[in-house]
C-alpha positions as CSV (number, residue, x, y, z in Angstrom):
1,X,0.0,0.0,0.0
2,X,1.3,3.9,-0.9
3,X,1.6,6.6,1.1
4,X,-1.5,7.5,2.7
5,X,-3.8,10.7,0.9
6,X,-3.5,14.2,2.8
7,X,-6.8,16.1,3.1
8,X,-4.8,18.7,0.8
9,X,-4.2,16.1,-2.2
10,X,-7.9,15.0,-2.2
11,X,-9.2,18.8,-2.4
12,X,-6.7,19.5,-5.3
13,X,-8.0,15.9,-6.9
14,X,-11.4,16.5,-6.8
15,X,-10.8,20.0,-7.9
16,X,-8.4,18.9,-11.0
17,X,-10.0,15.9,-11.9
18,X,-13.0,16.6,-13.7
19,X,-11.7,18.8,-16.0
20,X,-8.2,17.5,-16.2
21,X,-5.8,15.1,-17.9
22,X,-4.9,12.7,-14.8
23,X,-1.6,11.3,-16.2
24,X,-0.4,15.7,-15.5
25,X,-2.3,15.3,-12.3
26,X,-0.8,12.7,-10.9
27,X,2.5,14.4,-11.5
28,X,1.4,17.4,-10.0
29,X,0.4,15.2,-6.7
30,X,3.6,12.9,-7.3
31,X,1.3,9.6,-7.9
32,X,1.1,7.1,-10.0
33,X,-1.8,7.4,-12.7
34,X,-3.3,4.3,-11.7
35,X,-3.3,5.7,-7.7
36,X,-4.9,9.1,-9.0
37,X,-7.7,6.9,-10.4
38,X,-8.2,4.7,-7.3
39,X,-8.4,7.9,-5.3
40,X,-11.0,9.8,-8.1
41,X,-13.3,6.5,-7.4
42,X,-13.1,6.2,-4.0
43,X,-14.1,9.9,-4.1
44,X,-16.7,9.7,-6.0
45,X,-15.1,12.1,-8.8
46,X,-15.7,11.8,-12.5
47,X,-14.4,13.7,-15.3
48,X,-16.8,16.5,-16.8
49,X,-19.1,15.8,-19.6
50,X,-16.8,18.8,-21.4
51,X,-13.9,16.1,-20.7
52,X,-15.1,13.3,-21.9
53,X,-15.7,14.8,-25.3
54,X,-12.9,15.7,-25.9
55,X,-10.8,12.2,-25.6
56,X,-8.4,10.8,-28.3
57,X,-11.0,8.3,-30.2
58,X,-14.6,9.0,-30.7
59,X,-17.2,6.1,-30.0
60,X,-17.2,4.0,-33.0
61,X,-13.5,5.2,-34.4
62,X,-11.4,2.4,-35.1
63,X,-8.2,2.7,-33.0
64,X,-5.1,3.0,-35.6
65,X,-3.5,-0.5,-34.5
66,X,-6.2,-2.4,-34.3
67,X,-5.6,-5.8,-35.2
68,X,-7.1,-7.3,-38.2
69,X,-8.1,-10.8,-38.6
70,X,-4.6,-13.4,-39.6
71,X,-3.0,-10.8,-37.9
72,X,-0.3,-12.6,-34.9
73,X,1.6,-11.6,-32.2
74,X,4.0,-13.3,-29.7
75,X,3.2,-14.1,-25.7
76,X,4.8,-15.6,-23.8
77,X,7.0,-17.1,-27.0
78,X,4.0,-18.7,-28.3
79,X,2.9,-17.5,-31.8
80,X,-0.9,-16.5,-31.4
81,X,-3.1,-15.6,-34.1
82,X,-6.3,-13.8,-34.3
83,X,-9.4,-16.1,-35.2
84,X,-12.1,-13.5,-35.1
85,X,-13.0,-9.8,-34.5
86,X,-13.6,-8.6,-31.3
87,X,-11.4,-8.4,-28.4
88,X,-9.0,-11.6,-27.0
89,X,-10.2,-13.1,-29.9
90,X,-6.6,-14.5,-30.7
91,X,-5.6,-18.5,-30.2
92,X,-2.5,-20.3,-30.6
93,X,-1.0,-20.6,-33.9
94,X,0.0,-24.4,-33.4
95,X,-3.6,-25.6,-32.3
96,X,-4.7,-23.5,-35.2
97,X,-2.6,-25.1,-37.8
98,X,-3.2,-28.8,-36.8
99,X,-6.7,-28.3,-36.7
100,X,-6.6,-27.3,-40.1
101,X,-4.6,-30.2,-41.5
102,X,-6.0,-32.9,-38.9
103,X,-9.9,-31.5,-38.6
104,X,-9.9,-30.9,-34.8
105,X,-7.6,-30.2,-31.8
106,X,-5.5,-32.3,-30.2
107,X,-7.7,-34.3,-27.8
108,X,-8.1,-33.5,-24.3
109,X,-5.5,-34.0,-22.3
110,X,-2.6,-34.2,-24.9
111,X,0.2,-32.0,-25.3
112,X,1.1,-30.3,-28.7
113,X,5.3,-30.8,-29.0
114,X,7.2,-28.3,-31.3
115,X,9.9,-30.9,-32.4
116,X,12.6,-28.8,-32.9
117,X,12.0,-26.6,-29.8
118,X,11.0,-23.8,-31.5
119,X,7.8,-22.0,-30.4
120,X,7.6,-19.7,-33.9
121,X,8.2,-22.8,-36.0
122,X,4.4,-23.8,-36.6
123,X,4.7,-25.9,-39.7
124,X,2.4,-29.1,-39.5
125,X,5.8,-30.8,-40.2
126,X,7.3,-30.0,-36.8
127,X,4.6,-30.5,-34.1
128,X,3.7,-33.3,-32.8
129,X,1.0,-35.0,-30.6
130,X,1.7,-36.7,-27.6
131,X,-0.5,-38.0,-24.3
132,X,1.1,-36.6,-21.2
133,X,2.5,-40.4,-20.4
134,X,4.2,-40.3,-23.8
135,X,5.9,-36.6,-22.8
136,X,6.7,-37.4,-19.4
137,X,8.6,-40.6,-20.7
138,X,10.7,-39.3,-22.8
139,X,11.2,-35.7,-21.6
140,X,11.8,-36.8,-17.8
141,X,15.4,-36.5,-16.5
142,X,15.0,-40.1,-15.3
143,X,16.0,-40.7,-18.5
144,X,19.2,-38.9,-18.3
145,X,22.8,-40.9,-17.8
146,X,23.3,-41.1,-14.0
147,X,26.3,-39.0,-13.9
148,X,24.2,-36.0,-15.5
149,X,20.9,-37.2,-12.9
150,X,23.7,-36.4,-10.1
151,X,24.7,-33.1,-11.5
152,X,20.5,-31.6,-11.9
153,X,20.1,-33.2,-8.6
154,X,23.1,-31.2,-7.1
155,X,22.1,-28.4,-8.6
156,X,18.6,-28.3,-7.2
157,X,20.0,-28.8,-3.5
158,X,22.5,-25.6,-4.6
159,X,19.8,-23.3,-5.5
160,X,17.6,-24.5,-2.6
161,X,20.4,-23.7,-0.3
162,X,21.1,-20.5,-1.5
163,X,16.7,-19.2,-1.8
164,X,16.7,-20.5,2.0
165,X,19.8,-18.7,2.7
166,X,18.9,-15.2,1.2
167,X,15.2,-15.7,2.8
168,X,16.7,-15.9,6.0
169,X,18.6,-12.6,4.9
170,X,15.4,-11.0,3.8
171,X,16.2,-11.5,-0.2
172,X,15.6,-13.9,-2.6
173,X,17.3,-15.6,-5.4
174,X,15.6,-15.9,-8.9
């Protein structure tokens, strides 16, 4: 939680507010924007009829990077494509492209595998289908030579030392 609100900041608000762009008044009260809208609600405090038409885009305008549908875009390193107009309207490429040269999705439960490891690679050519059994058994570092199984064991018991030791020192390793 932030500093607490003076009596003094909450006048100026609900004075500035209405009529006022809040990104300025939060610099003027040394807030962040998303605080000087928190505050505005709890107040009560809306912007001005006056305000409000005069904001950036008009109802109806179409925003200048609005996506179109085809259109994709990376999260999280997954390829994701848009399906359909509308808002979140986007799914992931992968699922998209097996569907269309298998008929459906993978079936519940099963994991779509890019072969090559490559999350942008969505040819049909490089993913594959596999149950969670199937993944498990042949990604699983039980199936790793026992010197190496050793090593990602020690390693774990490193990096848990170390996260206990700078918790105990009030900070924490990543």
């Amino acid at each position: 939680m932030g500093k607490p609100w003076t009596d003094e900041e909450k006048d100026l608000l609900a004075r500035l507010f209405p009529a006022g762009g809040t990104v300025e008044i939060a610099k003027q009260l040394k807030r962040s924007v998303a605080a000087t809208h928190q505050m505005a609600h709890v107040l009560g405090i809306k912007k001005s009829a006056d305000f409000e038409g005069n904001v950036r885009f008009k109802k109806g305008s179409i925003p200048p990077r609005k996506r179109k549908v085809g259109d994709t875009r990376l999260h999280g390193g997954y390829v994701m494509v848009k399906t359909e107009e509308g808002c979140r309207k986007f799914k992931l490429l992968h699922y998209e492209v097996w569907k269309q040269h298998h008929g459906s999705y993978p079936p519940q439960g099963s994991l779509l595998k890019f072969k090559d490891g490559n999350k942008e690679n969505c040819n049909i050519a490089n993913l594959e289908c596999l149950t969670r059994v199937e993944y498990i058994t042949r990604y699983s570092c039980n199936n790793l030579p026992a010197p190496l199984l050793e090593v990602v064991r020690l390693r774990g018991l490193i990096v848990k030392t170390i996260n206990r030791r700078l918790r105990k020192n009030g900070a924490q390793h990543n």
